[in-house]
C-alpha positions, -999 to 999 in steps of 0.1 A, spaced: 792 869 -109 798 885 -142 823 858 -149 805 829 -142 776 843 -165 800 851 -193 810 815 -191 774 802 -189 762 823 -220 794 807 -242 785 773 -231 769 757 -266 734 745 -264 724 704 -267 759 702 -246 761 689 -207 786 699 -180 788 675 -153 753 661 -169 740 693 -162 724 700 -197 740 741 -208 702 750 -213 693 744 -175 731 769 -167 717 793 -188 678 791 -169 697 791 -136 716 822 -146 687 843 -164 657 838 -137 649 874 -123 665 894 -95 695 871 -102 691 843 -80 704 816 -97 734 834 -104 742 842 -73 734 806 -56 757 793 -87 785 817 -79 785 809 -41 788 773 -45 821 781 -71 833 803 -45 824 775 -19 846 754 -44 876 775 -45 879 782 -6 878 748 5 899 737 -22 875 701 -28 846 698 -44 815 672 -41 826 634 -49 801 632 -77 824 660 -99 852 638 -97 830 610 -119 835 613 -154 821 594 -183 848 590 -212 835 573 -245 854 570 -275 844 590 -311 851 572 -340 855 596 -369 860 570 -401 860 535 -409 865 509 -386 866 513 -349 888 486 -347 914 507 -359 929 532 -333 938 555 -358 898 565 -363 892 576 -329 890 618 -328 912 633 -302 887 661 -286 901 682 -258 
C-alpha cells in the first residue's frame, strides 16, 4: 500500500490518469482509517493476479501538441512520453 500512495502523492495536480483527475487519487488515498487506499491497492493487486484489466483501460485518447508555428508542419508537434 505504501507504494501505491507514494505513486499517488507524485502524481501532479490539474493532471488525469485514465480520466481519473490526480486530485480525486489523492482524496481516495488520504480519507481516514485508510480505506481508499486499501480498496485502490486491491483492485491493482486484482490487476496483477489476473493478468487483464477492465476493457475501458485499454481506451486511450491521443491528441497531438503543437509547440510552434504551424500545425501543418510535422516538425511542430512535441514528442511527450
Amino acid at each position: 500500500m505504501q507504494a501505491v500512495g507514494k505513486a499517488v502523492r507524485k502524481l501532479r495536480s490539474g493532471k488525469a490518469v485514465d480520466e481519473v483527475a490526480a486530485e480525486v487519487l489523492k482524496t481516495i488515498m488520504g480519507e481516514p482509517g485508510g480505506a481508499g487506499a486499501l480498496w485502490l491497492c486491491q483492485v491493482m493487486q486484482l490487476c496483477w493476479e489476473t493478468g487483464s484489466t477492465p476493457s475501458r483501460w485499454h481506451l486511450a485518447q491521443v491528441r497531438l501538441i503543437y509547440t510552434k508555428g504551424s500545425p501543418t508542419d510535422c516538425g511542430n508537434i512535441g514528442q511527450f512520453l
